[in-house]
C-alpha positions in Angstrom: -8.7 -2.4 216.8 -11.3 -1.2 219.6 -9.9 -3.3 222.0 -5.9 -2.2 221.3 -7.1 1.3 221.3 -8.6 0.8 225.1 -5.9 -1.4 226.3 -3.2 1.6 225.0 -5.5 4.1 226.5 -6.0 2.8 230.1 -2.1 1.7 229.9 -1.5 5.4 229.5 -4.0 7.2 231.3 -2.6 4.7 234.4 0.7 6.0 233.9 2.6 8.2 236.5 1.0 11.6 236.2 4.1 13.5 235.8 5.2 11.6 232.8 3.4 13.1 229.2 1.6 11.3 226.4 4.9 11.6 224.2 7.2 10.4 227.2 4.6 7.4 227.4 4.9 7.4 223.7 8.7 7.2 223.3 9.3 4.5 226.7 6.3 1.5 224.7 8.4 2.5 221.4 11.5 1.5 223.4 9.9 -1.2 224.6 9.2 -2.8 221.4 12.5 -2.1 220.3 11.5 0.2 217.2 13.7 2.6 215.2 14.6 6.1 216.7 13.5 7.1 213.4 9.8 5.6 213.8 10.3 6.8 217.0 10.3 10.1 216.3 7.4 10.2 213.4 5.4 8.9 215.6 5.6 11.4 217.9 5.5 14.2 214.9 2.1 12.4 214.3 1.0 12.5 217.7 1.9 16.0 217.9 -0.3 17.1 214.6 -3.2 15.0 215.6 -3.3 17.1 219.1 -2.4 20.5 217.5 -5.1 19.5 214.4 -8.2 18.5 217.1 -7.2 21.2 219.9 -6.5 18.6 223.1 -4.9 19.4 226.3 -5.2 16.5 228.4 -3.8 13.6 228.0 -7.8 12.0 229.1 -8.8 14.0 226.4 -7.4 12.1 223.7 -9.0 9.0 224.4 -12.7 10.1 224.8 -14.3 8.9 221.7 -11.1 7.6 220.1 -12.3 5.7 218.0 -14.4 8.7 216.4 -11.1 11.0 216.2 -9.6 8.4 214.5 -11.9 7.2 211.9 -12.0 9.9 209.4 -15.2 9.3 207.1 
């Protein structure tokens, strides 16, 4: 899981500045050929998670991540 975590984060965080963590979100969905409607709870989810821990930046997100997303 660690090393899927990192390979999405440096994917992202490589990305055209310009482009936001949901744009990058909805163009890999696309890619894999999900659902719209996955498509679009997973960037509900995204956008709880961000409001929830108060990030900004899209670097932000992936300091620590595996930290954020382990919830003990």
């Amino acid at each position: 899981m660690n090393q899927r975590i990192n390979i999405f984060a440096n994917h992202l965080l490589s990305s055209a500045k310009s482009s936001t963590l949901l744009d990058d979100v909805r163009r890999i969905v696309r890619l894999k050929h999900y659902s719209l409607h996955t498509e679009r709870l997973y960037c509900e989810w995204i956008k709880q998670f961000v409001k929830f821990h108060r990030l900004g930046e899209k670097a932000v997100l992936f300091e620590d991540a595996e930290a954020k997303i382990e919830c003990r």
